[in-house]
C-alpha positions as CSV (number, residue, x, y, z in Angstrom):
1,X,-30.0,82.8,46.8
2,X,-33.3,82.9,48.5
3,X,-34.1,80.1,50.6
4,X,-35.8,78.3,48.0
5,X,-39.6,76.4,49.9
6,X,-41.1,73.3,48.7
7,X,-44.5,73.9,46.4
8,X,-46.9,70.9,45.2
9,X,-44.8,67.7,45.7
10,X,-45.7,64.1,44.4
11,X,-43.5,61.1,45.1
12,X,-40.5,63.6,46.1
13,X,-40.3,64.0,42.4
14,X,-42.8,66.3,41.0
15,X,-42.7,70.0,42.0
16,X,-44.4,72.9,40.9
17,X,-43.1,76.5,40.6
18,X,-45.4,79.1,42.6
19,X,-44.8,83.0,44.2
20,X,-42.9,81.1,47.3
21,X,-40.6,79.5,45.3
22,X,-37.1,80.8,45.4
23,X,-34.4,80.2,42.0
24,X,-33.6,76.0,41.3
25,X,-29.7,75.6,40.4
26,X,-28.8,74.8,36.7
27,X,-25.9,73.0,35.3
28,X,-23.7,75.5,33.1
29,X,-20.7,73.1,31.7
30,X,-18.6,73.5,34.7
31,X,-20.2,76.6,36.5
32,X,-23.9,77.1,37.5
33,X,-26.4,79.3,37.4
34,X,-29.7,80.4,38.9
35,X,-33.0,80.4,37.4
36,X,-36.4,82.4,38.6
37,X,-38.8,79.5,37.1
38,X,-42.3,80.9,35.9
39,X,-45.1,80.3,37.8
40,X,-46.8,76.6,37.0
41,X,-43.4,75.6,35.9
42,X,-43.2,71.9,36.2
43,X,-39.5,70.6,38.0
44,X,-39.2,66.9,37.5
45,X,-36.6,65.6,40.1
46,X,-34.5,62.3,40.0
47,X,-35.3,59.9,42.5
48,X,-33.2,59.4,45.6
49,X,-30.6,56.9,45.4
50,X,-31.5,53.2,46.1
51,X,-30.1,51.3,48.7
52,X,-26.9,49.6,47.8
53,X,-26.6,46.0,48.2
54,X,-24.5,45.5,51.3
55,X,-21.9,42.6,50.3
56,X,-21.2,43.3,46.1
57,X,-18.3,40.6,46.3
58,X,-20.9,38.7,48.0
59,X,-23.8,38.9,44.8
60,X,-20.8,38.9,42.4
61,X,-20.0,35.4,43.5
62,X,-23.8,34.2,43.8
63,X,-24.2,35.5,40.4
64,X,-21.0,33.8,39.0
65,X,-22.5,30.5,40.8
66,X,-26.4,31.2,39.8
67,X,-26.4,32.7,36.0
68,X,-29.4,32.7,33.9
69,X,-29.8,29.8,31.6
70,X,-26.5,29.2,31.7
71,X,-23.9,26.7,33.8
72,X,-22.1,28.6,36.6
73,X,-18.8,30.5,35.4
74,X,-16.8,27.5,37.7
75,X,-18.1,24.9,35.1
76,X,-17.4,26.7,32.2
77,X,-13.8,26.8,33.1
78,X,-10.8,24.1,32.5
79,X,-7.1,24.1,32.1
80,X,-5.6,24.9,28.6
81,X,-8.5,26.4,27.4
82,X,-8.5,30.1,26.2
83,X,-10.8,33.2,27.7
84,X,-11.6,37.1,26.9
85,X,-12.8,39.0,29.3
86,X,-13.8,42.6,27.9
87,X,-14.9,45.2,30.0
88,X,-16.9,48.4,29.5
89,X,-14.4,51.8,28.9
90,X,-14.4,55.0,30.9
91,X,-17.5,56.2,29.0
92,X,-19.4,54.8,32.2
93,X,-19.8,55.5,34.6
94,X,-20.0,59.4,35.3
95,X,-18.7,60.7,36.5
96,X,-15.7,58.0,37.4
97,X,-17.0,55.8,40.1
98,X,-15.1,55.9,44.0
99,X,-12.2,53.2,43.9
100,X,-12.5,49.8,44.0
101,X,-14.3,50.3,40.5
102,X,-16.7,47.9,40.5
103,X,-14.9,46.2,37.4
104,X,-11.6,45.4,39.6
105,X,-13.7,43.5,42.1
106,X,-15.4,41.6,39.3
107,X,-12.3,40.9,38.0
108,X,-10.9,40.3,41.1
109,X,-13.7,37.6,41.8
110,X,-13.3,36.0,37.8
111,X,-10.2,35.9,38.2
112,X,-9.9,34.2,41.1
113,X,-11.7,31.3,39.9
114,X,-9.6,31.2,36.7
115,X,-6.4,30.0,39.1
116,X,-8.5,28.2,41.2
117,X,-9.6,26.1,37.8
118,X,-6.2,26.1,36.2
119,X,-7.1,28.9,33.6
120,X,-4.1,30.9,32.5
121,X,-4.5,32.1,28.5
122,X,-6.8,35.1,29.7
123,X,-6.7,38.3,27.7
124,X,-8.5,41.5,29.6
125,X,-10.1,44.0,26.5
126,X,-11.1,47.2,27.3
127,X,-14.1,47.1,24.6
128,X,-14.2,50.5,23.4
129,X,-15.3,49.9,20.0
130,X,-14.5,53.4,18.4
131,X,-13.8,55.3,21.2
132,X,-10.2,56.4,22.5
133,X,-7.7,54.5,23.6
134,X,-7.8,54.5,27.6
135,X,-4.4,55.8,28.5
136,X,-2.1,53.3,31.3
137,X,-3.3,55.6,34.3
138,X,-7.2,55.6,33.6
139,X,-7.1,51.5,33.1
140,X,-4.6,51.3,36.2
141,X,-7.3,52.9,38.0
142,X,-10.3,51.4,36.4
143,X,-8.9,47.8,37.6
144,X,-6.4,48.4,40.2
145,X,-2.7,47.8,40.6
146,X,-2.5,44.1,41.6
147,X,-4.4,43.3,37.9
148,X,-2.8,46.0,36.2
149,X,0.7,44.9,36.8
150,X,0.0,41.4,36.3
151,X,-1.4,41.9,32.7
152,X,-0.9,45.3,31.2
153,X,0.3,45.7,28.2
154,X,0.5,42.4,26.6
155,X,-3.0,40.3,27.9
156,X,-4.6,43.6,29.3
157,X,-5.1,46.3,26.6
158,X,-8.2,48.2,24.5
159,X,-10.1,46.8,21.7
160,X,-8.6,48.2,18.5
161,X,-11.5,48.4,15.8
162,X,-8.4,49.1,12.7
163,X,-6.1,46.2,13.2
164,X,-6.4,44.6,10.2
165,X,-6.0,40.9,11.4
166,X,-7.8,41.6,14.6
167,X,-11.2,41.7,13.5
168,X,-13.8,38.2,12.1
169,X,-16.9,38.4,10.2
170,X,-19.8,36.4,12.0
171,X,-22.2,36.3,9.2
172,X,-24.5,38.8,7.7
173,X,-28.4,39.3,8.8
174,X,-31.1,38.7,6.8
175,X,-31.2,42.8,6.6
176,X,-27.7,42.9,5.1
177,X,-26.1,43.9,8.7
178,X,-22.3,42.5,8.8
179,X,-21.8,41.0,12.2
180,X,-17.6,41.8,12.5
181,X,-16.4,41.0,15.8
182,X,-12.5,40.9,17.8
183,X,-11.1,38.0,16.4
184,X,-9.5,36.6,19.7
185,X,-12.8,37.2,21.4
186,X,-14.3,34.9,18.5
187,X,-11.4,32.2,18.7
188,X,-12.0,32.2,22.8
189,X,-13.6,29.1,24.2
190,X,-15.5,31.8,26.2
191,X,-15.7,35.8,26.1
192,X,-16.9,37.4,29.6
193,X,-18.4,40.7,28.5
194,X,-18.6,42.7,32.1
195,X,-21.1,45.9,32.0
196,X,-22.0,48.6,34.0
197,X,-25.4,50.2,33.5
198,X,-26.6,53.3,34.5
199,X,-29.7,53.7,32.2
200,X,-31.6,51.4,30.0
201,X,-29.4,51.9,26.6
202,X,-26.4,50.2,28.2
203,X,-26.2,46.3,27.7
204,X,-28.0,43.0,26.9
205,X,-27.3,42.7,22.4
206,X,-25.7,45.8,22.0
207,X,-22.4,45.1,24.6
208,X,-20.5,42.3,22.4
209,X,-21.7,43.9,18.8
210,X,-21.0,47.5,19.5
211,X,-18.1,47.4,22.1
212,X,-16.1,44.7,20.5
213,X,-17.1,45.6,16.6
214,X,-15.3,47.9,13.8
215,X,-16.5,50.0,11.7
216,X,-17.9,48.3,8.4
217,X,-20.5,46.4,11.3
218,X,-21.2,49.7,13.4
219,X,-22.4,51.4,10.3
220,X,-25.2,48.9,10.2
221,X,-27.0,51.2,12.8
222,X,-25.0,54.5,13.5
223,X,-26.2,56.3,10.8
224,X,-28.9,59.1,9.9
225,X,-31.5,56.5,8.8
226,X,-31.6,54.3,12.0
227,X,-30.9,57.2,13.8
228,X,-33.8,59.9,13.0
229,X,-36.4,57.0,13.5
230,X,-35.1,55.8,17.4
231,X,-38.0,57.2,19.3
232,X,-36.4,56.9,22.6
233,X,-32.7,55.5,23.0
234,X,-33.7,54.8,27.0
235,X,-36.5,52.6,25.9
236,X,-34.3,49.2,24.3
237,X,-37.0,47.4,23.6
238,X,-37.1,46.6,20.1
239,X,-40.8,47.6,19.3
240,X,-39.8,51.1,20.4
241,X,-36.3,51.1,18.9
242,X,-35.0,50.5,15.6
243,X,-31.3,50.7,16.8
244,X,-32.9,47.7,19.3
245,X,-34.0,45.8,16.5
246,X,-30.9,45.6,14.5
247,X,-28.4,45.0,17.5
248,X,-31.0,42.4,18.7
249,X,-30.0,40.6,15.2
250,X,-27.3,40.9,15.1
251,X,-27.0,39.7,18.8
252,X,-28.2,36.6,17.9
253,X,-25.3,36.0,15.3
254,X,-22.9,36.7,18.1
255,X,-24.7,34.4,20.5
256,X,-25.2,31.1,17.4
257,X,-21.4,31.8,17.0
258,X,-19.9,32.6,20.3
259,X,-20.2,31.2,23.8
260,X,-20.5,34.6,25.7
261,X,-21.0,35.0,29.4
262,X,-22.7,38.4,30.2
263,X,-22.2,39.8,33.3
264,X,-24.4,43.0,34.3
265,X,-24.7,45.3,37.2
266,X,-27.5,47.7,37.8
267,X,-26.1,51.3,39.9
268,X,-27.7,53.8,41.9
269,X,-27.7,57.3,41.4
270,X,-25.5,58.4,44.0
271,X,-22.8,60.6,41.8
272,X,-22.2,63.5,43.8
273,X,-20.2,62.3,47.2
274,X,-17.7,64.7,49.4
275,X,-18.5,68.2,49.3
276,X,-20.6,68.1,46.6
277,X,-23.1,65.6,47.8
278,X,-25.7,68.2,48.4
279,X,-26.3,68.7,44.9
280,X,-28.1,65.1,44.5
281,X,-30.9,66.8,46.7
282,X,-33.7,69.3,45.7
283,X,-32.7,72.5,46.7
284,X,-35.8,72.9,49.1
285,X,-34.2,70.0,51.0
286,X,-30.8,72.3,51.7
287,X,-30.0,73.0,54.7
288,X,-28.5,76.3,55.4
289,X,-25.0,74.9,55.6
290,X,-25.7,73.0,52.0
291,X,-26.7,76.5,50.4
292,X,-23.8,78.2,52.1
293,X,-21.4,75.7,50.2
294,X,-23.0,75.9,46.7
295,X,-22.6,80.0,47.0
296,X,-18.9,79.5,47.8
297,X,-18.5,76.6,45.4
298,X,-20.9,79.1,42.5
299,X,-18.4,81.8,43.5
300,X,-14.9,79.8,43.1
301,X,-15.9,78.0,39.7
302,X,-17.0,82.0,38.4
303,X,-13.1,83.4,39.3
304,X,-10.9,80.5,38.1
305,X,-10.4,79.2,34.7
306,X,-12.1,76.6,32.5
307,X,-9.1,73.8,33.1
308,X,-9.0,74.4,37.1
309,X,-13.1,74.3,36.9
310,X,-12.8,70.6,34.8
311,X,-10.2,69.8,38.2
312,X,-12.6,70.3,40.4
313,X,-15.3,68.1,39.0
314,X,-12.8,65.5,38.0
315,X,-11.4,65.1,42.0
316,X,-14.4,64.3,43.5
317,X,-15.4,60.3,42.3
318,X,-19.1,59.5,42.3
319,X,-19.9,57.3,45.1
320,X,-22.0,54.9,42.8
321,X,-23.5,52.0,44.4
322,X,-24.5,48.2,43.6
323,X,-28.4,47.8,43.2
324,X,-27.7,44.3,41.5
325,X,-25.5,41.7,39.6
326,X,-26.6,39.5,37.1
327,X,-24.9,37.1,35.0
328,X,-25.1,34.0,32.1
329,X,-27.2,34.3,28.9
330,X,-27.8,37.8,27.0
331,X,-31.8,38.1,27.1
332,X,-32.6,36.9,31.1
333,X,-29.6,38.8,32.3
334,X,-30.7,42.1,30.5
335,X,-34.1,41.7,31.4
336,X,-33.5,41.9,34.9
337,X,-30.8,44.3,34.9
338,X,-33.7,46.8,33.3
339,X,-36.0,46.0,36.1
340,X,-33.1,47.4,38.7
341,X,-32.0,50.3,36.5
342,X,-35.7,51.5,35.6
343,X,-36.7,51.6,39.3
344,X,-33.9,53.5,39.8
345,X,-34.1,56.2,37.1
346,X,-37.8,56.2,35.7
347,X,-39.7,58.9,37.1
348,X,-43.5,59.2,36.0
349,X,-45.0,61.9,34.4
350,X,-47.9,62.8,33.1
351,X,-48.6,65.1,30.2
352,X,-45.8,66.9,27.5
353,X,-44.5,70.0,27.9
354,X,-44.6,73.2,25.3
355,X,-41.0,73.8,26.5
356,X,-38.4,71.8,28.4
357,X,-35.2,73.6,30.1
358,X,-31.6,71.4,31.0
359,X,-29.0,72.3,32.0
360,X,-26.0,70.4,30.2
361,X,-23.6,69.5,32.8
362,X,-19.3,68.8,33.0
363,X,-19.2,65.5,31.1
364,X,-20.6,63.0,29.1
365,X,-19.8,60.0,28.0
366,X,-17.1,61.1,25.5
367,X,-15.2,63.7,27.4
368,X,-14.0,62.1,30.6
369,X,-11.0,63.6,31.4
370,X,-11.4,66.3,28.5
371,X,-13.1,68.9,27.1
372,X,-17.3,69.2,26.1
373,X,-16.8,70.6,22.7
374,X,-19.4,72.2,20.2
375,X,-20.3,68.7,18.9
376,X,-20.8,67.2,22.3
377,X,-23.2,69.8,23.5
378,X,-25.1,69.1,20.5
379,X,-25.3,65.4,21.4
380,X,-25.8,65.9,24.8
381,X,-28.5,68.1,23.8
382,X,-30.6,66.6,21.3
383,X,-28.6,63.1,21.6
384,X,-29.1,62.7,25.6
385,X,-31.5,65.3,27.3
386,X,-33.9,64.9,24.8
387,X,-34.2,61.5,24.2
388,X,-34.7,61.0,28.7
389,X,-37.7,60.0,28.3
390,X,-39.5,56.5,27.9
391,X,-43.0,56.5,26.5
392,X,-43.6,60.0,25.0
393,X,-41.2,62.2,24.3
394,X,-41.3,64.8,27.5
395,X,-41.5,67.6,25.1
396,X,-44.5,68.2,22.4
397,X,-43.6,67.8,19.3
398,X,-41.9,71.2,17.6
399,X,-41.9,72.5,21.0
400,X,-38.9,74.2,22.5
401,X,-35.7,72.6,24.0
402,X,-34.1,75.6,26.2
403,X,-30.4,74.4,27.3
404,X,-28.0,76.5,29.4
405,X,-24.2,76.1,28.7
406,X,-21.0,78.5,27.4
407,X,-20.5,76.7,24.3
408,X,-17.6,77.9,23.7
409,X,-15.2,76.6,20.6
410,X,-12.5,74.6,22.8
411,X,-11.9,71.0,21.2
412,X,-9.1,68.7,23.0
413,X,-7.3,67.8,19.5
414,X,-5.6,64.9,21.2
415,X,-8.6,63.2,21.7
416,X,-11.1,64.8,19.2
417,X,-9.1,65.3,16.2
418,X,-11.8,64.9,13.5
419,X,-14.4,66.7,15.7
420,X,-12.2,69.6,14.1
421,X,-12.1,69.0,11.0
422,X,-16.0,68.0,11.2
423,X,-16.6,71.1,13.1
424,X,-14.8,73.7,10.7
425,X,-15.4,71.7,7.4
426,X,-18.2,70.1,7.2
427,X,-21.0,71.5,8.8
428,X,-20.4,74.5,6.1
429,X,-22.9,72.3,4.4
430,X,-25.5,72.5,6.9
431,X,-27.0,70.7,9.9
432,X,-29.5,67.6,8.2
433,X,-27.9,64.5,9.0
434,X,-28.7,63.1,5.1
435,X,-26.5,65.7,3.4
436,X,-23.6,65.1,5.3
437,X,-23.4,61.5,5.5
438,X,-21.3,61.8,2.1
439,X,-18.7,62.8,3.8
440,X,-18.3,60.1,6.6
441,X,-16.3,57.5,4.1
442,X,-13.6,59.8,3.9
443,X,-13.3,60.2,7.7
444,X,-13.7,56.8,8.4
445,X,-10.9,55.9,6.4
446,X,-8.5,58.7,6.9
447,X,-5.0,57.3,7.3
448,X,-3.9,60.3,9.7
449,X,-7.2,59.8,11.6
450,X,-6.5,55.7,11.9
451,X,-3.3,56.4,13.0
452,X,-4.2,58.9,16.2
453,X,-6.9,56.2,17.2
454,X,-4.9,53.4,16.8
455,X,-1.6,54.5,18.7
456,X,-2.3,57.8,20.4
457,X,-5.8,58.6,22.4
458,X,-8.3,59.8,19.3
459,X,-11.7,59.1,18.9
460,X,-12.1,57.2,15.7
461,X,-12.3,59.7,12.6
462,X,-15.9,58.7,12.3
463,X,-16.6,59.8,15.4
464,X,-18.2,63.3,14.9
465,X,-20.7,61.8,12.4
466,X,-22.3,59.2,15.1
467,X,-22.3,62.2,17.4
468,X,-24.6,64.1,15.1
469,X,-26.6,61.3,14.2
470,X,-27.2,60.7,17.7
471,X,-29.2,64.2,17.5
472,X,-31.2,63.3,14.7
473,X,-34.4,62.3,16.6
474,X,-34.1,65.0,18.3
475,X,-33.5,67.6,15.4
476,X,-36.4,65.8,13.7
477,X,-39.0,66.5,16.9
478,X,-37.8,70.0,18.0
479,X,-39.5,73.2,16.7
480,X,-36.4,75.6,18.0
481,X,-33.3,75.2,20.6
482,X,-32.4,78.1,22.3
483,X,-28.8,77.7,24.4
484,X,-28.6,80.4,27.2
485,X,-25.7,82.0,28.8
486,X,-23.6,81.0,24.9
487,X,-19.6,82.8,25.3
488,X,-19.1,82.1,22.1
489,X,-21.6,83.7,18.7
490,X,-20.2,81.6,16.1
491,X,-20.8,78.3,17.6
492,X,-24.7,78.0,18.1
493,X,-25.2,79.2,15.0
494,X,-23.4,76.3,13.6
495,X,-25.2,73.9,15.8
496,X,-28.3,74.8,14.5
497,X,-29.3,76.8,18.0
498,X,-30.6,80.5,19.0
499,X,-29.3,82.4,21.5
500,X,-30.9,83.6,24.6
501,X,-28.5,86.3,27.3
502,X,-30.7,85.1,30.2
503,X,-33.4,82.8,31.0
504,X,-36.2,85.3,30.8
505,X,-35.0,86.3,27.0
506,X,-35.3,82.6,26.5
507,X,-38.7,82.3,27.4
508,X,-40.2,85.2,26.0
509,X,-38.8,83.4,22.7
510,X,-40.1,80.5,23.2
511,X,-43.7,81.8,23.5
512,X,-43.1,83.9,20.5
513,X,-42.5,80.9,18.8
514,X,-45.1,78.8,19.7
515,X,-47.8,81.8,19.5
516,X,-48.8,81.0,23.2
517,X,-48.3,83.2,26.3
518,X,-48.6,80.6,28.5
519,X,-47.4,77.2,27.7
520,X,-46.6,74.3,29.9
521,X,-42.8,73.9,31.0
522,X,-41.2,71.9,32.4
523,X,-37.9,71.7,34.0
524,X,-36.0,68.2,33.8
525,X,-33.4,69.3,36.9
526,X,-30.3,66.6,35.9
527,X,-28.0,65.4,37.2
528,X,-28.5,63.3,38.9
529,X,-30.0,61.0,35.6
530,X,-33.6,60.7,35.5
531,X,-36.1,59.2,33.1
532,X,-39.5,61.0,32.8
533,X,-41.7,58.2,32.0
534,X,-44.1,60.3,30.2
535,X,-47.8,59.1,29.8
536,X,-50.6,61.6,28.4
């Protein structure tokens, strides 16, 4: 790989492709590739990590002491009474943060003042609403072994969504949303919901009536007609949102009903630690030893197989940091967790693109510790890369999405049982959201399906269908994806996709397409996350 030089620059972030520039690195699943950008190309970098905070017990206990608009945690706490603590899954972060996670030192610290206050009926919920069951290991290490041992199974343990006396109705909206909640997180004198947030769709409403919620609430907003009209899923204000707008109702049943502490921390961007840390810089920033170890890292991923290449990706933890803590009432604690994470991840840009290119990395939030199947590169495609944006969409609308990754047809049937089935059997009937929505009932409610996410480690039966929603928006604004570097025929054609061998077939395409020989591209080179704050 040609030493790669730096072109226009603006704010570290903004770089243009010209003849000096050498090939950028793209994200292939769990390999990468190399891609000779066309001149003018536009490469829209993350932003360097922000400083951590250098004491996190330290603002953990000033934030447990000084919580918005509400008394500190200390006061809130009294012998006999009865408190929930849930706690986000292992869909965040990603990849898995570098040990302590920051949830065993929140713990730590809440827990702490629980014995110091004569507080001893404390259940610890992992709230993963539908998502799998987190197995002993992957909570052991989420919370450490001092916590783990002290409450697993019997007051530490995940949310589940399908036991029948487990679950309270709230009340209804005055749209007809059902507000269905954990039961002992309704009966609790006080639920502490404890977040991490990476980008802006994570928190405030949507923590307490999505993570701790069944089915007959979650269908109030994950399905095809909230999803195809959510403009941007990183923007959670409820003007821009429809999915905001509902969860902000229901929200506010939670919070008439419940006495629910929130507490929320803002991260950096600092995933890639060890020998991988050179690949949270632009690769005009390598160094010659940095470029020597992504050759021989390129080169070892290429000879060994797909489950060794996952192992490599899966050793290395991100060395995340704290950028702030906030805690007390929803609304003034999400507010200014939104100011810390959009400083981190918002990038402005200015102007659309006629084509955007991604690379669709490892993971996602739904295969940690697993396998990115056919349905999750859809998601992560249309679901995720497209909707990184706030403002305006980064690409135009019915312009081309150009995504590089095998695709291959490997599903993890512990875990994604129904993806199968949805995979195989259903998308016979096609790819638009509205036709296939018949079919969800049946998933939903599928005894065999209950069973696996109840006792083993599935992902609810209903699963696949909010994955596919989740690409609605973006099926609705794209004129054509085109997945480069495909192993497998069968698959993108069931996704909806074209196929491109290389890069350069790709973009001939895409100005076939679009009847222009030169359109503006742009490159959105993630991870790390960024946000292209898009303005015209």
């Amino acid at each position: 790989m040609a030493r790669p030089q730096p072109s226009i620059t603006r704010d570290g972030n903004i770089e243009f492709i010209d003849a000096k520039s050498g090939p950028r690195l793209i994200h292939h699943g769990t390999r990468f590739r190399e891609v000779i950008l066309p001149r003018g190309t536009r490469v829209i970098h993350p932003n360097q990590p922000m400083e951590p905070l250098g004491n996190p017990k330290a603002a953990i206990r000033y934030a447990l002491q000084h919580p918005e608009e509400m008394d500190p945690l200390f006061a809130q706490l009294r012998p006999g009474m009865k408190l929930s603590i849930a706690i986000d899954d292992i869909s965040l972060p990603l990849p898995p943060m570098v040990l302590p996670d920051l949830r065993e030192t929140i713990l730590t610290e809440i827990l702490k003042l629980c014995g110091d206050y004569g507080v001893d009926d404390i259940h610890i919920i992992v709230a993963t609403a539908l998502h799998r069951r987190m197995t002993g290991p992957e909570i052991r290490r989420m919370v450490g072994k001092k916590i783990y041992d002290g409450y697993y199974p019997d007051r530490l343990y995940n949310f589940d969504a399908e036991d029948p006396d487990g679950m309270v109705e709230l009340g209804v909206t005055d749209h007809g949303e059902r507000v269905r909640i954990s039961r002992r997180c309704v009966e609790s004198d006080l639920t502490i919901y404890v977040n991490l947030n990476l980008v802006p769709m994570d928190g405030g409403h949507k923590s307490v009536t999505i993570g701790l919620a069944d089915y007959l609430s979650l269908k109030s907003h994950h399905n095809p007609h909230v999803m195809h009209r959510c403009h941007s899923y990183m923007d959670p204000r409820p003007e821009k949102s429809k999915l905001a707008k509902i969860t902000d109702r229901m929200g506010k049943i939670v919070d008439a009903n419940m006495k629910v502490f929130h507490i929320e921390t803002a991260l950096n961007n600092n995933m890639y630690g060890g020998p991988m840390s050179f690949l949270g810089k632009p690769e005009y920033q390598w160094s010659d030893l940095d470029r020597a170890k992504f050759q021989g890292m390129r080169a070892l991923l290429e000879k060994i197989p797909e489950a060794a290449r996952r192992k490599v990706f899966e050793q290395v933890p991100a060395p995340f940091g704290l950028t702030g803590v906030f805690a007390g009432k929803t609304e003034p604690v999400h507010k200014k967790t939104l100011e810390k994470v959009n400083a981190q991840y918002a990038v402005p840009v200015k102007g659309q693109a006629d084509v955007v290119l991604c690379g669709v990395p490892f993971i996602s939030p739904y295969n940690v510790n697993s396998i990115l199947n056919p349905i999750l590169v859809q998601v992560m495609a249309l679901g995720y890369l497209f909707n990184m944006y706030r403002g305006l969409p980064l690409l135009k609308k019915g312009g081309v999405l150009i995504i590089s990754h095998p695709c291959t047809e490997d599903f993890n049937r512990d875990h994604h049982p129904s993806y199968v089935e949805f995979y195989q059997r259903i998308l016979d009937y096609g790819t638009n959201s509205y036709d296939l929505e018949r079919f969800e009932e049946s998933f939903a409610h599928n005894p065999e399906y209950i069973q696996m996410y109840r006792k083993g480690n599935a992902y609810h039966g209903v699963h696949p269908f909010y994955m596919w929603y989740w690409g609605d928006a973006g099926r609705a604004h794209v004129g054509r994806v085109i997945i480069v570097g495909n192993e497998n025929e069968r698959a993108p054609k069931r996704l909806g996709f074209e196929t491109a061998k290389n890069f350069e077939i790709a973009f001939d395409m895409a100005k076939d397409f679009l009847g222009n020989q030169n359109p503006d591209i742009s490159y959105l080179h993630i991870p790390p996350i960024s946000i292209p704050d898009v303005e015209a």
